[in-house]
Each structure stands twice: as structure tokens, then as C-alpha cells.
C-alpha positions, 0 to 999 in steps of 0.5 A: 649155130648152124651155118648153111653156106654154098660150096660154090662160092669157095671152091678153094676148099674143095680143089686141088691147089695146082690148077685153082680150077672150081668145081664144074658148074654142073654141080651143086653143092651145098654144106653144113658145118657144126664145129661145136661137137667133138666124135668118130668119122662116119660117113653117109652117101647116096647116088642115082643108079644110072647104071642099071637099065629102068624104063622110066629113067629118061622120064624123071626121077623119083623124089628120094629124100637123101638126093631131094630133101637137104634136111633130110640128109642132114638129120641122117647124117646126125644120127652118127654124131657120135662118131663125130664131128670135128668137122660136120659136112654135107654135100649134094650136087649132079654129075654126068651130062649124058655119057654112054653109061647113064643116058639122058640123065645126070645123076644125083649124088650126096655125101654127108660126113662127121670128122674126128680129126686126128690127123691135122685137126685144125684144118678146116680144108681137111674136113670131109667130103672132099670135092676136089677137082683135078687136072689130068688131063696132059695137055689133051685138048680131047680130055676133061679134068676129073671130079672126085667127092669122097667120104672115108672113115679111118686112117691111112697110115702111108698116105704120105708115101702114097702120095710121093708115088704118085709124084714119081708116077708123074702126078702134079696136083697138089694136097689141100689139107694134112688129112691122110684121108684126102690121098684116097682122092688123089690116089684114085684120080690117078691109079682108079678104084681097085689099084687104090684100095690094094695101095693102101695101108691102114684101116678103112671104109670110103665111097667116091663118086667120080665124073670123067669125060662125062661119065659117073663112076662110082666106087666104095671099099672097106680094109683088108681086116674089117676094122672099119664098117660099111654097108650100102643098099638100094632104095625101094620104088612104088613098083620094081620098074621105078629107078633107085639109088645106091646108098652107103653108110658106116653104120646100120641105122642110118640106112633105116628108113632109107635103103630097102631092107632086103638090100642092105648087106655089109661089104666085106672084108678086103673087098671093093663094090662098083655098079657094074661088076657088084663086090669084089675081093681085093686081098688075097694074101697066100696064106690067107686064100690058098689052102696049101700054102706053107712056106715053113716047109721051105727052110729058105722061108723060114719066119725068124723070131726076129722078123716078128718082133721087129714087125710089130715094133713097126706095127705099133709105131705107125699106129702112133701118128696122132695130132692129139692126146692117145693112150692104150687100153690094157686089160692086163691080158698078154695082149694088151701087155705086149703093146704096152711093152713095145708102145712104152719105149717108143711113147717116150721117144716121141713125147721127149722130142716134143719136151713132154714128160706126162705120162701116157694114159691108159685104161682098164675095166673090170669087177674088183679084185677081177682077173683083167684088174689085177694083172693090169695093175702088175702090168702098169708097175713092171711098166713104171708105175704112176711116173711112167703110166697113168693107170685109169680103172672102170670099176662096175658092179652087174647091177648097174650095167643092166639098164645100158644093154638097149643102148648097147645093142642099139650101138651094137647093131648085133643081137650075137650073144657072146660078143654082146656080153664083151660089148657091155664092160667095152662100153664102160671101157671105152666111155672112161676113155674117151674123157680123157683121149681121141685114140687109144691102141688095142690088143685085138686079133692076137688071138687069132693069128697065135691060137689063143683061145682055150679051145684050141687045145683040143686041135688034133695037129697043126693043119688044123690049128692053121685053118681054125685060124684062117677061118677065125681071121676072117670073121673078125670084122664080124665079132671082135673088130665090130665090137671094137669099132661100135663101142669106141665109136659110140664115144667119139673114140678111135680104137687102132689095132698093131696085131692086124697090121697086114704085114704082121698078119703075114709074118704071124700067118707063116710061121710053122704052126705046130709052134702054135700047138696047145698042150691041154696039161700046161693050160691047168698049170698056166706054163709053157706049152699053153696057148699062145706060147710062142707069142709069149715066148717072143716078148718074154724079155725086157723091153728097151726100157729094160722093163718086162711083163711079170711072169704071172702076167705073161702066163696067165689063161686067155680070158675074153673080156666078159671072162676076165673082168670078173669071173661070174659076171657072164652067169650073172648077166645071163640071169638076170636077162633070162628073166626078162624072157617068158617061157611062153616067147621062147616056145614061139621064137622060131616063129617070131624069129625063123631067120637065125633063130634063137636058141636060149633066153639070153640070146632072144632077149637081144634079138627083141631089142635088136628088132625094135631098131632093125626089123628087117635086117637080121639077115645083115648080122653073121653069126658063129656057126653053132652059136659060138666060136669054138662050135664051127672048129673042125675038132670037138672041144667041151671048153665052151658052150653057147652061153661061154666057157664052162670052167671059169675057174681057169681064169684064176691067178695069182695076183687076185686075192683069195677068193672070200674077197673076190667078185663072187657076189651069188645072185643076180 
């Protein structure tokens, strides 16, 4: 049952153990806990604009339901239990008496929060928003403690070092909780915003509403690569005078209803947002921000083969901090595998020093006898077969998938046709998944740190190669890293990527990339010389189980998901959706759609139920330039139109029976 209780009467779970001191009395709280469901961190915060100059601000403010209404921020916030809760939890109060930023008023602020709890997961002090209360003061009788109420979504894989950095810095006030989310708080109280965002490592989206020395600061920021979503907007007065709130949720529909459409963009990328000075860009790697930027050139620079493995060996272990059950997903694509190869050995380290021999979980979809099944199946046999790996399978037939696509988009929040087309088996991918682990490790952003789509062949000299991958990077928490996270999410899953461990990215980003070059014969031929070869190549040994990936694995042709889990199942889905599409809508699409028109049936068809939930925010979803991910390259490619790629036959291998037995079924 639903239990309403006053923070104010335990502010324990709320404030840091050293000073004991509760939360100042300025501010309310209230909280709602529900321990009865299990899913995704989600994050939900509003906050009074008390920066911005309105003539009616001294006046009262307006009635704005997610700072007014406790029902309302609850109902809001439980439209993204699917991305938990463990722990669920609400929060409201004011902060701010008057200080030279904010006038007269205080402001409002709320926070609501779904907790999948990975880490530390049976502490009820770790769940979120955290209300913690810090003395920082130094024995200045002229200074106040600090308030911070924070809601994060992600993992912070050093918070453990982060935080005895802080220690060295002279920071004394202890943890509440295991979470290595509460180190954000600690971090801030400390160092402030920008400095925290740029310290820590790990995948993240967070919002902190800060009270100091009767100021209200407010600060929110996403993850170098994207792996984490936010967006945040402003609420709509009855007239442009009328004073607003900021505010933030991890996914689209919980600002519906709430934030003036025209508002709501996605903070991107390494990227941080205040009041004052809007976003801001905090990751500026060389490689990725300056174009002549080329430490191969310098042989006392040089990226060693060495220097890659052992990085992602680290990428792969830091990902494994886990109080539960985990796994991988395996697609049997060379990705996949590689992370299979070095989690393995590292898998069973691990569980042998906690006297645990199960083997460790993973999972595959695809159509039968698909090129994805067949090659995981190698995989999971090099690997040790059913004593080592638990290989789970999602088969699917196109019929039955059909009817999920509305659900799909909704979860989605993108009409973008070629990664709803992967999103559909992720789907099915993730929710077998999540009947048996909280957290899995993936493949994702191999691809664009080594070259790997076909389409890269027709790059005409490294330089290009090079920006293609820069420009593919930095979408990916648009595309890949968006489907990943919504379809995972949807399912109470969480999904953790070892290639877009920052330090990897670097080594990866700054190795010579005419290493990186792709010869369009061993495409046809499946041998070195394709794309991704110098991946390959690194991992082509055995593992230190003495285990390696099986040669026609390891050299098979790059197949995004809608690809490998069945060679026509993208025709099909483009059929039978096209159907659902009259000749008379398409005639009238760029009148009823003139923002990111679309230009087939397949990509209306998901526009029209992408409108039904998000009418207004088209402008939020960014698509490819051209309609697809080879279209915007700086060379011209024929391997890939808007509806995908044209010669499937390239996906082939030889671990799939012959063709009279495989997933060519003719019609929709």
C-alpha cells in the first residue's frame, strides 16, 4: 500500500551523518514510497524561475500542478515506472529566503524519483531524491550550510574515488547510503556543477537544486556520450508575463501536459544547463572537438595494439559493479562477441570468489535460422557451451510483432524509421531479458569508433573515415544509445556499454585511421580488409580462458540488428506497415507534417502514432541528414537507402543453413 509520510520527521535519510543537522525548516517535504514494484531509474523535477525577471513575480506565483498539486507530481512521476521503482519517492518543499537572485520569493521546487537499485539495493537511505544537508561551513560564523535535493539516473562508476578525493580535498561529511549516485551531491557541495559533471565517470543524467547562504541555484547535466536521456522545458503562463517553472524529466512523456512544447529540447551530450548561462558544453576531448587533431602523426603518440585491449579489459570490468544478477546481450555480431570474450574470464573471477559456479546469462533475438542466431550460437560454444553460458533465444515470427509497434514508439519517443526498425526485436530482446537480470552489458558504439558500417567502404582516404566517425559519434545519443536506453528502460532493465567508456573512445579515437580503411573486395569475401578489421584483428586470440571467437564469427559482415535477425525481415515490416498508409495521406504529408517531413509510407506511419503522444514536439526528435546514416557521409555510397541496406545478401554466413531453410518466408 501507498504510505505518505513527512520527510521532516526523519531527516536521518535525508542528511549527511556528520553534522546529524535536518533539513532547514524553510523547507517542506513530503514522500512517497512504493517498494512493491521493481524497474529503471527515472528522474521528474520542477523548479520556480526565480531567475528570470517577471513583473508579477513579488505578486504570487501561478498554480503550476508539479509545485502545487502532490497528486499531480505523483501521477507524473508514475508514468515512468517502467523505469522503476525499487525505490519510489517524491519530494517538494522551498528554498531561497530573499537572496539577491531571486527577490522576494522563495522558490518552489519538487522532485520525483523511480529507483532500479543496482548498487546497494537493500538500503532504504539510498534511495532518491536525495535531501541532504551539509556542513561547509569551516567554522565561518558569516557562512550557512548547504542544501542539496538531487535525482540522478545512471551509474557512477569512480564515486568511490570521487568521493576520497573529496576526503583529500579536506571534505568531512560523510555518505548516508552505498548508492554511487549520492556522491553527485557530495561532489557538488564541494567542487559546484561544472567541476562535477567533468569528474565523473560513468553514464548519467541528474538535476540539483541547490540552497546556499540564501541563494537557489540550479544545475542539471547528461553524460559525455548520451547514454542517459533528459530533457527539460518551461511551463506556459495565461500570458508571456506570467512567471514559469523549469522543468526536467528522463523521458518525453512526463513533460506532456506539463512543459510548453515549444520549450522542451533534449540537453545534449557532455553537456550541462544552469538558469543563468542555458547549456553549456563540458566534454571537449581533442579528438572529438578539434579537426586537426592527429597524434598519430607523432610516433611518440602512437596508440599501441596493447594500449586498446588492456583499456577495454577496464572498460568491461568497471561496468561489472553490480549488487544483482547480470548478463550480456549477444547478437552474435563481432561486437557482442568481443565483450563476451573478455567479460567471460573476468565473469568467472568474480563469482569464484563469492563460491558461485552458475553460469552467467545471456541473450539473443532473431528469426530462425537468422544471421545474429547462428553466429551467437557459434559464440556461446567457443565460449563453453551451456556449463559456462546460459544462452536464452527470443525467436519471433513478423506476424507477431506487428501489433507491438505503437507500444514501441510510444516508448521510443522517435518516429526516425531506421532505428525503429532495430527497436522492434530490441524490444522483444530486452523484455526476455529482464525475466531473468537487472543489468546486461552490450555491444553498442563499436561501430562508430572502428568504422563498422558497410558504407564506410566507399570513403575515399582516412581523413574522411575519421570525420564520418566523429560525426556518427556525436549522434549517437540520438540513435543507437536512444534505443538502447528506451527499450531496456521499458522493461526495468539496465543496459551498460564498455566501447563508450570515455577512455576507450579516446584510445580508439586516436589510433591512425587508415588502419580503419575498408576494401570493398574483402566486404564480398568476408576476410581482412573489411570493415572493422583492425578491431577484429585485436581480439582475434584467445581469451584468458584460452577460449576464442570462431573465425566465421569473427569475419562476418556488419548487420544492424533489423538486418541480422533476419535477412528480410525489414522488407517485410516495410510491407505490411506501408499498407496501413493511403496514397491519399502520403499526397498530404508535408502539409500535415511540414517539420521533418516524411518521405515514405514506413516513415508516416510512424510519425502518425508518434503524434498521437507527442503532438508538438517533433521538433525535439533529430533525425539523419538525408534519412539515413550514410546519407549525410562526405562520399556518395549505394549500400544503403532510406528504407536500408540494398544487397542483404552480404549478411550471409556460413553458419546459417542453406537458404530453402532459412527466414524467407515471401509475403508479409
Amino acid at each position: 500500500m501507498l504510505r505518505l509520510r513527512s520527510l521532516a520527521s526523519n531527516g536521518r535519510r535525508h542528511v549527511a551523518a556528520r553534522s546529524a543537522s535536518r533539513i532547514p525548516r524553510s523547507t517542506t517535504n513530503t514522500a512517497l514510497n512504493d517498494t512493491a514494484k521493481r524497474g529503471m531509474c527515472g528522474l521528474l523535477a520542477a523548479i520556480d524561475d526565480v531567475w528570470t525577471d517577471k513583473k508579477n513575480n513579488t505578486n504570487g506565483r501561478p498554480e503550476i500542478p508539479l509545485l502545487t498539486d502532490l497528486e499531480a507530481l505523483r501521477s507524473t512521476t508514475r508514468i515512468l515506472h517502467h523505469r522503476g521503482p525499487d525505490g519510489y519517492q517524491v519530494s517538494t518543499g522551498s528554498i531561497g529566503c530573499g537572496g539577491t537572485n531571486n527577490g522576494e520569493a522563495a522558490a518552489r521546487w519538487s522532485m520525483g524519483h523511480t529507483r532500479l537499485a543496482i548498487v546497494d539495493p537493500s538500503n532504504r537511505f539510498a534511495d532518491m531524491p536525495f535531501n541532504l544537508t551539509f556542513d561547509n561551513t569551516g567554522g565561518d560564523a558569516n557562512k550557512t550550510s548547504t542544501t542539496i535535493h538531487l535525482a540522478a539516473n545512471g551509474e557512477i562508476y569512480n564515486h568511490q574515488e570521487v568521493y576520497a578525493r573529496a576526503r583529500d580535498d579536506g571534505w568531512d561529511n560523510d555518505r548516508i547510503s552505498g548508492s554511487d549516485c549520492e556522491v553527485i551531491a557530495h561532489a557538488y557541495a564541494k567542487y559546484g556543477g561544472p567541476k562535477t559533471a567533468a569528474m565523473l565517470d560513468g553514464m548519467f543524467a541528474f538535476v540539483v537544486f541547490e540552497e546556499k547562504d540564501g541563494e537557489v541555484n540550479a544545475f542539471a547535466a547528461r553524460d559525455p556520450v548520451g547514454i542517459k536521456p533528459l530533457y527539460y522545458g518551461r511551463t506556459k503562463g495565461a500570458s508571456e508575463d506570467d512567471a514559469a517553472a523549469y522543468v526536467f524529466a528522463s523521458e518525453l512523456k512526463a513533460l506532456v501536459g506539463h512543459a510548453d512544447p515549444e520549450t522542451v529540447v533534449a540537453i545534449p551530450p557532455g553537456h550541462y544547463w544552469t538558469p543563468e548561462g542555458g547549456l553549456v558544453c563540458y566534454y571537449n576531448p581533442a579528438w572529438l572537438r578539434d579537426d586537426d587533431h592527429a597524434p598519430w602523426e607523432n610516433e611518440r603518440n602512437k596508440v599501441t595494439d596493447d594500449d586498446v585491449r588492456e583499456a577495454f579489459s577496464k572498460a568491461v570490468q568497471k561496468r561489472m559493479m553490480a549488487d544483482v544478477d547480470y548478463g550480456f546481450f549477444l547478437s552474435g555480431g563481432v561486437d557482442s562477441c568481443i565483450v563476451s570474450h573478455d567479460l567471460l574470464p573476468l565473469w568467472r573471477t568474480q563469482r569464484e570468489a563469492l563460491g558461485d559456479d552458475r553460469p552467467i546469462q545471456t541473450f539473443t533475438v532473431g528469426m530462425e535460422n537468422s544471421p545474429d542466431v547462428m553466429a551467437a550460437k557459434a559464440m556461446v560454444d567457443a565460449l563453453g557451451g551451456e556449463r559456462a553460458v546460459k544462452h536464452n533465444i527470443r525467436s519471433f515470427t513478423p506476424d507477431e510483432v506487428f501489433d507491438l509497434i505503437p507500444k514501441i514508439v510510444y516508448h521510443m519517443e522517435t518516429y526516425e524509421a531506421e532505428l525503429i526498425r532495430s527497436a522492434i526485436p530490441n524490444w522483444l530482446l530486452a523484455e526476455r531479458a529482464a525475466a531473468d537480470v537487472k543489468m546486461v552489458l552490450t555491444g553498442e558504439g563499436a561501430d562508430e569508433l572502428f568504422a563498422g558500417y558497410l558504407y564506410f567502404q566507399d570513403a575515399e582516404n582516412p581523413r574522411q573515415v575519421q570525420d564520418e566517425l566523429r560525426r556518427i559519434y556525436g549522434m549517437l545519443g540520438n540513435v543507437n544509445l536512444h534505443r538502447t536506453d528506451r527499450m531496456t528502460m521499458a522493461h526495468g532493465l539496465e543496459a551498460r556499454v564498455p566501447f563508450l567508456d570515455t577512455e576507450f573512445s579516446r584510445l580508439a579515437m586516436e589510433i591512425d585511421p587508415a588502419r580503419k580503411m575498408v576494401d570493398p573486395e574483402a566486404v564480398k569475401t568476408n576476410s581482412r580488409g573489411r570493415e572493422k578489421t583492425y578491431l577484429r584483428e585485436l581480439f582475434e586470440g584467445p581469451n584468458a580462458d584460452g577460449d576464442s571467437i570462431p573465425r566465421p564469427v569473427l569475419w562476418r559482415a556488419k548487420a544492424m540488428q533489423c538486418e541480422g535477425v533476419g535477412e528480410d525481415w525489414v522488407s517485410i515490416l516495410q510491407r505490411r506497415v506501408s499498407s496501413l498508409v493511403s496514397d491519399a495521406e502520403m499526397d498530404e504529408a508535408h502539409v500535415t507534417y511540414p517539420v521533418n517531413t516524411p518521405h515514405t509510407k514506413e516513415e508516416l506511419y510512424y510519425r502518425r502514432i508518434y503524434d498521437e503522444h507527442f503532438h508538438g514536439l517533433e521538433h525535439v526528435v533529430k533525425l539523419w541528414e538525408g534519412g539515413g546514416r550514410a546519407m549525410g557521409a562526405a562520399w556518395k555510397s549505394d549500400m544503403y537507402t532510406r528504407e536500408g541496406l540494398k544487397n542483404v545478401d552480404l549478411l550471409s554466413h556460413s553458419l546459417q543453413q542453406k537458404r530453402a531453410f532459412g527466414t524467407r518466408t515471401g509475403g508479409a
